[in-house]
PQR file of N, CA, C, O and H, with PARSE charges and radii, in Angstrom:
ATOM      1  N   UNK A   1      15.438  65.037 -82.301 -0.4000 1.5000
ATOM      2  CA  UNK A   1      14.643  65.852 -81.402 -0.0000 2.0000
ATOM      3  C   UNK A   1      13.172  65.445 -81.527  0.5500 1.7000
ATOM      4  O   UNK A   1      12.600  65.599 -82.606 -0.5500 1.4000
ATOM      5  N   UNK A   2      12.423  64.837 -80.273 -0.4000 1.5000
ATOM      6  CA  UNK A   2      10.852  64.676 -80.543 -0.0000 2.0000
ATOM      7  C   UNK A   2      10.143  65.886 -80.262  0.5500 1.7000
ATOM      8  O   UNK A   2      10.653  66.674 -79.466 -0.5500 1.4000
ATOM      9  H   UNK A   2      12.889  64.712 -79.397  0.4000 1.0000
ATOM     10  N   UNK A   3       9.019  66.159 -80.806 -0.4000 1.5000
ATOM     11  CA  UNK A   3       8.217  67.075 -81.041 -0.0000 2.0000
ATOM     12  C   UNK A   3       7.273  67.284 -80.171  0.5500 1.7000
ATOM     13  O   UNK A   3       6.199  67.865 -80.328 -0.5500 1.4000
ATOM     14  H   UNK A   3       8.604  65.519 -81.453  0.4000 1.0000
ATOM     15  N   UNK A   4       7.775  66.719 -79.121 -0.4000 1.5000
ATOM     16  CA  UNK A   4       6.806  66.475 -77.236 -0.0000 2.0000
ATOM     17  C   UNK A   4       8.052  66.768 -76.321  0.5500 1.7000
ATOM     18  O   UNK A   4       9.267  66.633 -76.462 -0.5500 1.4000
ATOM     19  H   UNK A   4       8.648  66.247 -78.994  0.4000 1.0000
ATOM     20  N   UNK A   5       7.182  67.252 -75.267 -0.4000 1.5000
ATOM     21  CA  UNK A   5       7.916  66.467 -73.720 -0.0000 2.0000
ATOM     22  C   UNK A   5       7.918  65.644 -73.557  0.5500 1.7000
ATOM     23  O   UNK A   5       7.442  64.967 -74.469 -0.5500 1.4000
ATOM     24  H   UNK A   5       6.195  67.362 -75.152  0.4000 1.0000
ATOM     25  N   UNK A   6       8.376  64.935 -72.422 -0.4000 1.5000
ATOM     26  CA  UNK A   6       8.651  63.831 -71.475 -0.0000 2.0000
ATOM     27  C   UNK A   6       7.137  63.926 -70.884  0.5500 1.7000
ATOM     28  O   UNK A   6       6.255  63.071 -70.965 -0.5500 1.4000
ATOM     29  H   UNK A   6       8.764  65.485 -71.682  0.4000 1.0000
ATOM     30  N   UNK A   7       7.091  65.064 -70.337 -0.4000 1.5000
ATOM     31  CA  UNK A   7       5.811  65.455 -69.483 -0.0000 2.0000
ATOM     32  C   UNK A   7       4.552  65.656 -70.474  0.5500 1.7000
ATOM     33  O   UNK A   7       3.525  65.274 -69.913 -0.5500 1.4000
ATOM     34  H   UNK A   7       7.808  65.759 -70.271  0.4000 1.0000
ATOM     35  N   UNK A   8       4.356  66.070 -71.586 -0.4000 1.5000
ATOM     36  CA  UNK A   8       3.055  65.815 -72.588 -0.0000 2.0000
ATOM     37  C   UNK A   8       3.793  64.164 -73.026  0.5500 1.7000
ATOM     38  O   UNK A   8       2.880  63.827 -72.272 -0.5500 1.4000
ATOM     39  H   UNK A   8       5.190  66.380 -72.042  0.4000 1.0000
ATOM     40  N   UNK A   9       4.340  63.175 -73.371 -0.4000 1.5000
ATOM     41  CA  UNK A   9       4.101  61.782 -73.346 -0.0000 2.0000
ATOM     42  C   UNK A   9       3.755  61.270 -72.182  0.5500 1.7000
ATOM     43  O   UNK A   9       2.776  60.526 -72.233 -0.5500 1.4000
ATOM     44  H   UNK A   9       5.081  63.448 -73.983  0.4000 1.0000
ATOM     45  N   UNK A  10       4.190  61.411 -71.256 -0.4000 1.5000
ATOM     46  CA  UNK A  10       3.657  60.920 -69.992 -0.0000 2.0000
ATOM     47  C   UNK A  10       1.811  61.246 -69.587  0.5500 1.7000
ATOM     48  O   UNK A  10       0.985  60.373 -69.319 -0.5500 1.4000
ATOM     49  H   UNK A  10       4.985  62.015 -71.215  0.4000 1.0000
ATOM     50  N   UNK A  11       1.605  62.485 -69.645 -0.4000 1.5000
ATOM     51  CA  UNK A  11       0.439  63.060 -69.488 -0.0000 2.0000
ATOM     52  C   UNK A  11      -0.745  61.913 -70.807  0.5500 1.7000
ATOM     53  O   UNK A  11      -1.778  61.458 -70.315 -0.5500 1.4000
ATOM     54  H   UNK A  11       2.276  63.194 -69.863  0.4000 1.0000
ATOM     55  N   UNK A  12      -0.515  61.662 -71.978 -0.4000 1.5000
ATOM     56  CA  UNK A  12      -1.113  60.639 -73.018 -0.0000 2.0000
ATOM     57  C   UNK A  12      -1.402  59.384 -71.909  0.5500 1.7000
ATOM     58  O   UNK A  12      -2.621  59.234 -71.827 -0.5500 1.4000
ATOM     59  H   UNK A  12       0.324  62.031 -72.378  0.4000 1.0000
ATOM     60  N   UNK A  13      -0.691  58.456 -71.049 -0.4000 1.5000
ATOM     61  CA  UNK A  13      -0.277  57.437 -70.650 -0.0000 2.0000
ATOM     62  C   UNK A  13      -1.648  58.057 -69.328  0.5500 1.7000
ATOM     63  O   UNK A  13      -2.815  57.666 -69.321 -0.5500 1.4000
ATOM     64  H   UNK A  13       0.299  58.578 -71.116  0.4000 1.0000
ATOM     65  N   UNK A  14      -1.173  58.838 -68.574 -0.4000 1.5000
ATOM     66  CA  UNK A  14      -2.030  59.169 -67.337 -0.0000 2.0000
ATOM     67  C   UNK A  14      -3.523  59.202 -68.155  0.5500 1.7000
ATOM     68  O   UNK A  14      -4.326  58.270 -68.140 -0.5500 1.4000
ATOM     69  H   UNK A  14      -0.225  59.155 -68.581  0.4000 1.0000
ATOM     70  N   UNK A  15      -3.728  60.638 -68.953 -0.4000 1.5000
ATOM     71  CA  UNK A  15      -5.163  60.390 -69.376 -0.0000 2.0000
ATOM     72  C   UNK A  15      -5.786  58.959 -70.182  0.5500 1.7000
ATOM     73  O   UNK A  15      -6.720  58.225 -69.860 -0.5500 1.4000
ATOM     74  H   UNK A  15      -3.075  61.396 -68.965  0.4000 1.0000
ATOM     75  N   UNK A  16      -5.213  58.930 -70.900 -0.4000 1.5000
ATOM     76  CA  UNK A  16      -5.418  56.923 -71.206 -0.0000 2.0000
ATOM     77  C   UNK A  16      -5.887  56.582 -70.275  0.5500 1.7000
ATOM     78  O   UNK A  16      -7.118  56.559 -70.302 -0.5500 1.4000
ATOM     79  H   UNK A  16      -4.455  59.527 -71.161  0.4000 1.0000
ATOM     80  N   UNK A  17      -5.182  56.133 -68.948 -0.4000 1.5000
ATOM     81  CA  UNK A  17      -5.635  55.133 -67.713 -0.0000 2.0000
ATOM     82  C   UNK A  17      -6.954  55.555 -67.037  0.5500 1.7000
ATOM     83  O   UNK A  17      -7.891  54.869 -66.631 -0.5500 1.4000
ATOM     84  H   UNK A  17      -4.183  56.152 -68.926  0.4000 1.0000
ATOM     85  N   UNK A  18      -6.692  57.265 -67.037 -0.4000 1.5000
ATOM     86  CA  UNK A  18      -7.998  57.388 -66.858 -0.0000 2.0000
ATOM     87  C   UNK A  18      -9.240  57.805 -67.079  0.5500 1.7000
ATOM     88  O   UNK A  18      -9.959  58.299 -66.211 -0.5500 1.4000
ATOM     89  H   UNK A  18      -5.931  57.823 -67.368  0.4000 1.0000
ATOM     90  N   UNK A  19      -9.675  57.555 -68.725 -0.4000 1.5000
ATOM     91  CA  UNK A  19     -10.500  57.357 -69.303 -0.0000 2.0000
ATOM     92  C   UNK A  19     -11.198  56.066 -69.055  0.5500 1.7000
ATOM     93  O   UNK A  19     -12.348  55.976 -68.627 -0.5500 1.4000
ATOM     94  H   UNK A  19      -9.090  57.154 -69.430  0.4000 1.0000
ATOM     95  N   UNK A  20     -10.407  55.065 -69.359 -0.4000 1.5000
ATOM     96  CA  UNK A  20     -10.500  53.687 -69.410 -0.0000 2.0000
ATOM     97  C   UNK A  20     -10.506  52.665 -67.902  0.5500 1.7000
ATOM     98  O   UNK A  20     -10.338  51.451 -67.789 -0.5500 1.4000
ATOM     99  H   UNK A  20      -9.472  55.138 -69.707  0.4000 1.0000
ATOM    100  N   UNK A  21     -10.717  53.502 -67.078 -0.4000 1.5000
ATOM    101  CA  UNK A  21     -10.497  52.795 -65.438 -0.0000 2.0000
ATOM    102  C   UNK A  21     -10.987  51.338 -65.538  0.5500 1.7000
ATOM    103  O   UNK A  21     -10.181  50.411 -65.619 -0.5500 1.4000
ATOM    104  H   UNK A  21     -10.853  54.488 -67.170  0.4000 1.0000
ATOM    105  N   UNK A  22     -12.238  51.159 -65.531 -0.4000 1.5000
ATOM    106  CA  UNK A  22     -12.365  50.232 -64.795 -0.0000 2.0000
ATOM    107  C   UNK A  22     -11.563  49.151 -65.744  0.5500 1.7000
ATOM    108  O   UNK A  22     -10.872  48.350 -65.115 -0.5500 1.4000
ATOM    109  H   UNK A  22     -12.893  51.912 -65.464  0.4000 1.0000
ATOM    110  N   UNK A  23     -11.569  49.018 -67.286 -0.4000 1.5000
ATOM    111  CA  UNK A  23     -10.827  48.350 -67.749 -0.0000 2.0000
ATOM    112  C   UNK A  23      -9.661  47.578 -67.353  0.5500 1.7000
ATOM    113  O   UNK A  23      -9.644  46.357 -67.510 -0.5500 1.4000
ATOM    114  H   UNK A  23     -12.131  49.668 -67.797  0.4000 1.0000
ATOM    115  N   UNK A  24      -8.474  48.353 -66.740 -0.4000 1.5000
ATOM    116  CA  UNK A  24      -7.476  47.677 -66.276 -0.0000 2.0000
ATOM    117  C   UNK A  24      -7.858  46.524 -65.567  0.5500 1.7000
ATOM    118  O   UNK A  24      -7.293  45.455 -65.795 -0.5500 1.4000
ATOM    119  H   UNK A  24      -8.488  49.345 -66.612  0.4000 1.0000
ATOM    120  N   UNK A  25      -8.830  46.630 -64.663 -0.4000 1.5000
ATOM    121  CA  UNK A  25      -9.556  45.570 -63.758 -0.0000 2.0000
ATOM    122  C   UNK A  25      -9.536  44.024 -64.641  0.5500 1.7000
ATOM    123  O   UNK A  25      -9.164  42.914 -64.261 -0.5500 1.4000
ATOM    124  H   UNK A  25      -9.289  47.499 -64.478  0.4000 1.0000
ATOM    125  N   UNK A  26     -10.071  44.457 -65.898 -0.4000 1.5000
ATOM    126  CA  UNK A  26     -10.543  43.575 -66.603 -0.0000 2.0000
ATOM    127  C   UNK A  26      -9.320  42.645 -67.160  0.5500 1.7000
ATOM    128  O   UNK A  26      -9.298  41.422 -67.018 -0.5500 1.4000
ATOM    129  H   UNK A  26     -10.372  45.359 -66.207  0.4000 1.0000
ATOM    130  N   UNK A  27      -8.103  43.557 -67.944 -0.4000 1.5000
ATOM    131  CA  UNK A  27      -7.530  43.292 -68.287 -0.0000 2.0000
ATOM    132  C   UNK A  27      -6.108  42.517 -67.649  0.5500 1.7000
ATOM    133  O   UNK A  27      -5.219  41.931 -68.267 -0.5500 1.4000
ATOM    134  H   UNK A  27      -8.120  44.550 -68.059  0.4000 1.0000
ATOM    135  N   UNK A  28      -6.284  42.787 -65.965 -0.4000 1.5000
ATOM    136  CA  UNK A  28      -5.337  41.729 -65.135 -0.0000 2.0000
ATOM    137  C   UNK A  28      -5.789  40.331 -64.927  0.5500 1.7000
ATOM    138  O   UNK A  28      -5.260  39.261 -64.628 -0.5500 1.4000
ATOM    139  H   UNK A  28      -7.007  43.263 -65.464  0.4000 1.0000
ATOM    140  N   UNK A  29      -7.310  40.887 -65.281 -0.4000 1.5000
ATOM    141  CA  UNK A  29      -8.042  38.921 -64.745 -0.0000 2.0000
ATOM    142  C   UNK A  29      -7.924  38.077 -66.082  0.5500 1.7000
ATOM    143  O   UNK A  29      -7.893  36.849 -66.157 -0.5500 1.4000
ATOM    144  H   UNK A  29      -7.740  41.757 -65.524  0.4000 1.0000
ATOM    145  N   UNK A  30      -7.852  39.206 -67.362 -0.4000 1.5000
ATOM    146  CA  UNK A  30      -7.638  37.993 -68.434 -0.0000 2.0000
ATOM    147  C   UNK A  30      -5.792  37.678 -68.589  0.5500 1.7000
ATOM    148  O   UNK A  30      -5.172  36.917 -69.331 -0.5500 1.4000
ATOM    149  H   UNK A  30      -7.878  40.204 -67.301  0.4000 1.0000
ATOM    150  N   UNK A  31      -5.452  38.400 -67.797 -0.4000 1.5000
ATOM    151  CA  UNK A  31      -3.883  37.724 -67.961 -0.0000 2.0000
ATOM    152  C   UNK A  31      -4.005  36.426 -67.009  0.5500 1.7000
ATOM    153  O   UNK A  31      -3.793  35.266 -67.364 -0.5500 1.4000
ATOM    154  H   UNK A  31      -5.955  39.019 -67.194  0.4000 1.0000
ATOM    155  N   UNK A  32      -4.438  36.914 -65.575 -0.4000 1.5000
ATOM    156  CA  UNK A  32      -4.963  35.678 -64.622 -0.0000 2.0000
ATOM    157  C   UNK A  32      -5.396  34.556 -65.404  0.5500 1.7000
ATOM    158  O   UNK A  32      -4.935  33.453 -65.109 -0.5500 1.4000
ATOM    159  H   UNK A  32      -4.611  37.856 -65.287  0.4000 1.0000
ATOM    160  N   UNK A  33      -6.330  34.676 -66.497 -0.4000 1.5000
ATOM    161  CA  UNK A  33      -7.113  33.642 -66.834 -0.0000 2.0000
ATOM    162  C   UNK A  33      -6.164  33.096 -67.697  0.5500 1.7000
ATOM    163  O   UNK A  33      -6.044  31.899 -67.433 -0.5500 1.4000
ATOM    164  H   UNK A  33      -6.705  35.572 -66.736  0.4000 1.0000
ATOM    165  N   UNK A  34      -5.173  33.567 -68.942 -0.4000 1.5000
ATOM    166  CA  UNK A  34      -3.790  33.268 -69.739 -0.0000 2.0000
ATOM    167  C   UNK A  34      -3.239  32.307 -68.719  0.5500 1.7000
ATOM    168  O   UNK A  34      -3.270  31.109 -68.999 -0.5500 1.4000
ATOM    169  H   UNK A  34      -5.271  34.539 -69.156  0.4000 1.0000
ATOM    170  N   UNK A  35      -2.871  32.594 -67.872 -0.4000 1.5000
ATOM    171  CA  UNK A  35      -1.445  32.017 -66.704 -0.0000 2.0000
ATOM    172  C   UNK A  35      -2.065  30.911 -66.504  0.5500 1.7000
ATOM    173  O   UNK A  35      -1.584  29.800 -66.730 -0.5500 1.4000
ATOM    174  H   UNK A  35      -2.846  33.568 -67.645  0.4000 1.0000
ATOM    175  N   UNK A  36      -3.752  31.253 -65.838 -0.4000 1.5000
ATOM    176  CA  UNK A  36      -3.757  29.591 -65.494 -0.0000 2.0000
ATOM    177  C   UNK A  36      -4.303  29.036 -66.981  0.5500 1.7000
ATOM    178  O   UNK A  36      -3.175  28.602 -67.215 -0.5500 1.4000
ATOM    179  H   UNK A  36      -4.142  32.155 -65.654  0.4000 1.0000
ATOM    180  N   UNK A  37      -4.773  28.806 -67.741 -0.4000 1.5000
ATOM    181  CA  UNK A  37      -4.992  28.339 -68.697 -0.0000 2.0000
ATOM    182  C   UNK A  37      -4.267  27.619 -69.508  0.5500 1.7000
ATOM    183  O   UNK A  37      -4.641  26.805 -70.353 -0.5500 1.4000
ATOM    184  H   UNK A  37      -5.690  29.159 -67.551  0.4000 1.0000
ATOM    185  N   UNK A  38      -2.746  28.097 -69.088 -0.4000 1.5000
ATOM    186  CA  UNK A  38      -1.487  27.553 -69.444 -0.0000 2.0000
ATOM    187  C   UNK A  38      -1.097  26.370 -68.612  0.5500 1.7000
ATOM    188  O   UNK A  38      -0.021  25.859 -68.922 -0.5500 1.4000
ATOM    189  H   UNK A  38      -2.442  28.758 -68.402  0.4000 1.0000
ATOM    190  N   UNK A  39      -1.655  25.916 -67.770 -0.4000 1.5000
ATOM    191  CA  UNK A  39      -1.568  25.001 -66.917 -0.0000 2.0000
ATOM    192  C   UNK A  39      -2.425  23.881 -66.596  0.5500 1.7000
ATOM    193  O   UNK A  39      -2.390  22.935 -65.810 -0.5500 1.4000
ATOM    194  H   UNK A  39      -2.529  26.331 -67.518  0.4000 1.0000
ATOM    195  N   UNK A  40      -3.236  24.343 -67.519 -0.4000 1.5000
ATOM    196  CA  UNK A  40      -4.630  22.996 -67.605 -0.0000 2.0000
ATOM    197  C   UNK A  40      -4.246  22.130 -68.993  0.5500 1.7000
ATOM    198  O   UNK A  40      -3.367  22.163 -69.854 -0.5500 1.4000
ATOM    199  H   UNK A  40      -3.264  25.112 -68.158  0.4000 1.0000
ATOM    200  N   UNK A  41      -5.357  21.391 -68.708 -0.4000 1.5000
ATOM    201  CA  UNK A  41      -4.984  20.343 -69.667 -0.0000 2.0000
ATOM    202  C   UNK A  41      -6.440  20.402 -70.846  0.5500 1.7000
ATOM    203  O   UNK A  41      -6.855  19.375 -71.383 -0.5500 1.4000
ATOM    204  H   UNK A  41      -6.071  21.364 -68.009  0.4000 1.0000
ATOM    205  N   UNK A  42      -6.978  21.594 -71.057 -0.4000 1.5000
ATOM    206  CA  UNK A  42      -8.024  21.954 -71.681 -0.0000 2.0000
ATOM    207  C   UNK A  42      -7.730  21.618 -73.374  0.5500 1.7000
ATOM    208  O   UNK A  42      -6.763  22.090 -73.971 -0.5500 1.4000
ATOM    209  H   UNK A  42      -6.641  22.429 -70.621  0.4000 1.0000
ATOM    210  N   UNK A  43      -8.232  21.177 -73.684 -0.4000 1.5000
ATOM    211  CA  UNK A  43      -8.179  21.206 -75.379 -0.0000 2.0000
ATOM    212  C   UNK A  43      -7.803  22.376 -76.480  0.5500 1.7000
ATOM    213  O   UNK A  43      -6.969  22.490 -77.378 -0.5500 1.4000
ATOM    214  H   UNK A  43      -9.018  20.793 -73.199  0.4000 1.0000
ATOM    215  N   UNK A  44      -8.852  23.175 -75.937 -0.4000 1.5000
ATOM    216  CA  UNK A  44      -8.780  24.557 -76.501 -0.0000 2.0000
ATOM    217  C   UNK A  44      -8.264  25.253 -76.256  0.5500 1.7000
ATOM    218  O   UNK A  44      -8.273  26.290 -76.919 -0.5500 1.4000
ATOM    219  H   UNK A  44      -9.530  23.082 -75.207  0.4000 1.0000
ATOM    220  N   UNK A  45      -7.473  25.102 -75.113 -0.4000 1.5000
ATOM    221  CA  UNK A  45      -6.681  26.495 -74.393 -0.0000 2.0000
ATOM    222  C   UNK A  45      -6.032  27.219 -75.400  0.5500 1.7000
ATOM    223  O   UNK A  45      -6.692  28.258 -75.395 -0.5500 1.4000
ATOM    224  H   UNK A  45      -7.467  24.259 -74.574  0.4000 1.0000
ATOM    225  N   UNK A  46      -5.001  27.381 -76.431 -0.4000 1.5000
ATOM    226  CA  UNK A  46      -4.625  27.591 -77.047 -0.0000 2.0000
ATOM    227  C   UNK A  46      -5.471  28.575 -77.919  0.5500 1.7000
ATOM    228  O   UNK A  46      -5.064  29.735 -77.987 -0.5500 1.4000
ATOM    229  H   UNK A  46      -4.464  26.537 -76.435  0.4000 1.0000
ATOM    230  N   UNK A  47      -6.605  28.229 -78.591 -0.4000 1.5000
ATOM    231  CA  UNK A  47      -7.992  29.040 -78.998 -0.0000 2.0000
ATOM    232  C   UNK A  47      -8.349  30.034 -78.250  0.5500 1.7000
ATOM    233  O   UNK A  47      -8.736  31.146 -78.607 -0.5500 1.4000
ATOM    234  H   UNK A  47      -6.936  27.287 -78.536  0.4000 1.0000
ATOM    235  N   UNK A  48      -8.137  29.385 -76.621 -0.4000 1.5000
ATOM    236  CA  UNK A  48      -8.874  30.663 -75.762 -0.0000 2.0000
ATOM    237  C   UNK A  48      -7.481  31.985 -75.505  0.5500 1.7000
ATOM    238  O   UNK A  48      -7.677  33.198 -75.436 -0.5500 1.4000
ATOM    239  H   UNK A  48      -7.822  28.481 -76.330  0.4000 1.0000
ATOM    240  N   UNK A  49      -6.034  31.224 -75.397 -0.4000 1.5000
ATOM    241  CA  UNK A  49      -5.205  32.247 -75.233 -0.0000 2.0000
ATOM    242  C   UNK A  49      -5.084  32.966 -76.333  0.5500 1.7000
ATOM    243  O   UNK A  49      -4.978  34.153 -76.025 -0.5500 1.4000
ATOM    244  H   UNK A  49      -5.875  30.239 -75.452  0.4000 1.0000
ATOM    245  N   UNK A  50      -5.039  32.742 -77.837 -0.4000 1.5000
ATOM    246  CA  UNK A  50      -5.051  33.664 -78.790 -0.0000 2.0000
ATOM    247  C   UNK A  50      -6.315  34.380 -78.544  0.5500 1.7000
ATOM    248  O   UNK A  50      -5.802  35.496 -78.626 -0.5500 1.4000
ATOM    249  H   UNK A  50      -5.125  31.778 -78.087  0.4000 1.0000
ATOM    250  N   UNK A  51      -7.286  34.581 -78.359 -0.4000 1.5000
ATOM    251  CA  UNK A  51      -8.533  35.076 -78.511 -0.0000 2.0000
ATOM    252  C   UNK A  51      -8.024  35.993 -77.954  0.5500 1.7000
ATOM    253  O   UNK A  51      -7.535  36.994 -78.478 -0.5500 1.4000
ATOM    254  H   UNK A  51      -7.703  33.675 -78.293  0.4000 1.0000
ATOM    255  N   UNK A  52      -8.116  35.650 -76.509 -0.4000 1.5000
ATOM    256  CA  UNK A  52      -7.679  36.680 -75.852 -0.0000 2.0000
ATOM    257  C   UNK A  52      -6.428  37.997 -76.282  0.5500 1.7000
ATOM    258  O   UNK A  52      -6.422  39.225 -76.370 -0.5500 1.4000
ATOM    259  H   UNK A  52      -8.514  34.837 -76.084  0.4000 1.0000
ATOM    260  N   UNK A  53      -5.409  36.805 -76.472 -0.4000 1.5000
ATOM    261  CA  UNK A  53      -4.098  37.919 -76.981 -0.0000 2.0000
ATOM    262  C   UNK A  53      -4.669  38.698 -78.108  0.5500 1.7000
ATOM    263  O   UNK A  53      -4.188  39.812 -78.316 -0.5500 1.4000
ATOM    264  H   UNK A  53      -5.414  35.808 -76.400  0.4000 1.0000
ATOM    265  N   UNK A  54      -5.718  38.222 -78.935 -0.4000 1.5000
ATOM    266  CA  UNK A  54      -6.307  39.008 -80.228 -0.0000 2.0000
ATOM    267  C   UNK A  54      -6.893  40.168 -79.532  0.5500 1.7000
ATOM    268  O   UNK A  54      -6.500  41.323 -79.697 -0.5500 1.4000
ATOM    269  H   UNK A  54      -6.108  37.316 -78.766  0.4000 1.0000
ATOM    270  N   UNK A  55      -7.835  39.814 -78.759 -0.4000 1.5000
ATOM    271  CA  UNK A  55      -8.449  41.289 -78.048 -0.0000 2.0000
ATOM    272  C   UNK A  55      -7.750  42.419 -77.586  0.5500 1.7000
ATOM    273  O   UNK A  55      -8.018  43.619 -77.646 -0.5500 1.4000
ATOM    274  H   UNK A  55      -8.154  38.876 -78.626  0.4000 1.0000
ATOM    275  N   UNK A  56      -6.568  41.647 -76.998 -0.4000 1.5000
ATOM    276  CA  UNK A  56      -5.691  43.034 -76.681 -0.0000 2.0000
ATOM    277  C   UNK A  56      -5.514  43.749 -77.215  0.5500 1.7000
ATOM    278  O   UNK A  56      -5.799  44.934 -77.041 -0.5500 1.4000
ATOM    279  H   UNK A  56      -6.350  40.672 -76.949  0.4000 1.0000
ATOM    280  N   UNK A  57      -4.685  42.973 -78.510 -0.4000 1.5000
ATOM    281  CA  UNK A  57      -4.107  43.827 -79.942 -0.0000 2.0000
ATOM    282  C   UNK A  57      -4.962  44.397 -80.387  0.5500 1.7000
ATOM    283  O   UNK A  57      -4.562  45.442 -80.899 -0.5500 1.4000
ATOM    284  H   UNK A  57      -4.454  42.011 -78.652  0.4000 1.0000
ATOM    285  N   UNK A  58      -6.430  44.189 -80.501 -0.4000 1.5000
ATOM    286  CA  UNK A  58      -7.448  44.970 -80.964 -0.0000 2.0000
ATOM    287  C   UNK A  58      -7.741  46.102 -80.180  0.5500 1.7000
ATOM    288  O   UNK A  58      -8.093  47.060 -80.868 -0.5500 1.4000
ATOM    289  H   UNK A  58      -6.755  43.340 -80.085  0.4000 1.0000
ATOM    290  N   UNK A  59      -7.712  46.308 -78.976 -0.4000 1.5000
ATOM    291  CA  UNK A  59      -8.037  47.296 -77.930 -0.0000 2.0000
ATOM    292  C   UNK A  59      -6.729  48.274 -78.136  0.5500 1.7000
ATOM    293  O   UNK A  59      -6.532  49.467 -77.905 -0.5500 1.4000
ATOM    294  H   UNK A  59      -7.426  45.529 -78.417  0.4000 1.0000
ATOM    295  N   UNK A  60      -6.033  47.351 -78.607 -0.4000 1.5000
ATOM    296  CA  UNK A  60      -4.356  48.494 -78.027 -0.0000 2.0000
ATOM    297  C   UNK A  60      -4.457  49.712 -79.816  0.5500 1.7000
ATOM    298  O   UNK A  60      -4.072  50.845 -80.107 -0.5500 1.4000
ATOM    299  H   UNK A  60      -6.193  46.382 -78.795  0.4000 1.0000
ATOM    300  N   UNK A  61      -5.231  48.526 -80.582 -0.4000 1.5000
ATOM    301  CA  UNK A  61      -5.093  49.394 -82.295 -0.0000 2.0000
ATOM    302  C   UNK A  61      -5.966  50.068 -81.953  0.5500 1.7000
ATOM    303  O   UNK A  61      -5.594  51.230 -81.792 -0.5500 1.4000
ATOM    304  H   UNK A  61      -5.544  47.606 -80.346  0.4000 1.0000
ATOM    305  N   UNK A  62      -7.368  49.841 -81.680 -0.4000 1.5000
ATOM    306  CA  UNK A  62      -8.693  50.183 -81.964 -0.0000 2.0000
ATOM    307  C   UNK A  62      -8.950  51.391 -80.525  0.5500 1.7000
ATOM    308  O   UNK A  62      -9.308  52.477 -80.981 -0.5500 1.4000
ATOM    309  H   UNK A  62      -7.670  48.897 -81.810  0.4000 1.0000
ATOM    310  N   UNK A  63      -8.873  51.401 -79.430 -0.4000 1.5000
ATOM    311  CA  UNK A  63      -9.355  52.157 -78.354 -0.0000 2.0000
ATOM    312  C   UNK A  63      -8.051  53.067 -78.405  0.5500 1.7000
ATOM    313  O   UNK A  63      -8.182  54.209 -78.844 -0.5500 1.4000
ATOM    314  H   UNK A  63      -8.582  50.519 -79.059  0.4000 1.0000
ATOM    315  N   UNK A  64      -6.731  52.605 -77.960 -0.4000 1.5000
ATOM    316  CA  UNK A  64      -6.090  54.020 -77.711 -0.0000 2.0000
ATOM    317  C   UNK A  64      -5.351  54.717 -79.019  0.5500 1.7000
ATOM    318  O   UNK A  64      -4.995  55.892 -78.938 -0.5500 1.4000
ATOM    319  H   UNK A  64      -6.624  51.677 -77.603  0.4000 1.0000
ATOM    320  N   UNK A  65      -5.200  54.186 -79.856 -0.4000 1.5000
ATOM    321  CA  UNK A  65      -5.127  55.098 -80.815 -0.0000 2.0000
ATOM    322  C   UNK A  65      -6.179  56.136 -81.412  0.5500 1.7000
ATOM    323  O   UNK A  65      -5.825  56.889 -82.320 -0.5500 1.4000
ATOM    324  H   UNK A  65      -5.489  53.231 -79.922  0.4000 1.0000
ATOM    325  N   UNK A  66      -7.517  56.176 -80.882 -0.4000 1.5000
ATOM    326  CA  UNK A  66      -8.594  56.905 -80.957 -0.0000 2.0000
ATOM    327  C   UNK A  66      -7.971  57.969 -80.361  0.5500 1.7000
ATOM    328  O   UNK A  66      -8.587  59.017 -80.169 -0.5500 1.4000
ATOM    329  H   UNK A  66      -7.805  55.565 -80.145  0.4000 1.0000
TER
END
């Protein structure tokens, strides 16, 4: 038995998104930037896709678990 609703977990997920609005914005163009990055022939790409994937994981520990 969890110690929530369906509807108070869901409601976490809604206020999340919208605290954080414009963010999402941000966070589709760095997948954009992942996808193609994966397709160049850049040196570093690899450097730049972990970075990135690091930021997430940092945003996902650090911002919504606040």
């Amino acid at each position: 038995m969890i110690p929530f609703t369906i509807d108070q977990f869901l409601r976490v997920f809604e206020e999340y998104n919208l605290a954080i609005w414009p963010m999402q914005i941000v966070a589709y163009l760095l997948g954009v930037a992942i996808l193609t990055l994966t397709a160049t022939k850049i040196r570093s790409t690899g450097q730049i896709i972990s970075a990135i994937l690091a930021a997430f994981w940092l945003w996902m520990g650090g911002v919504y678990h606040i």
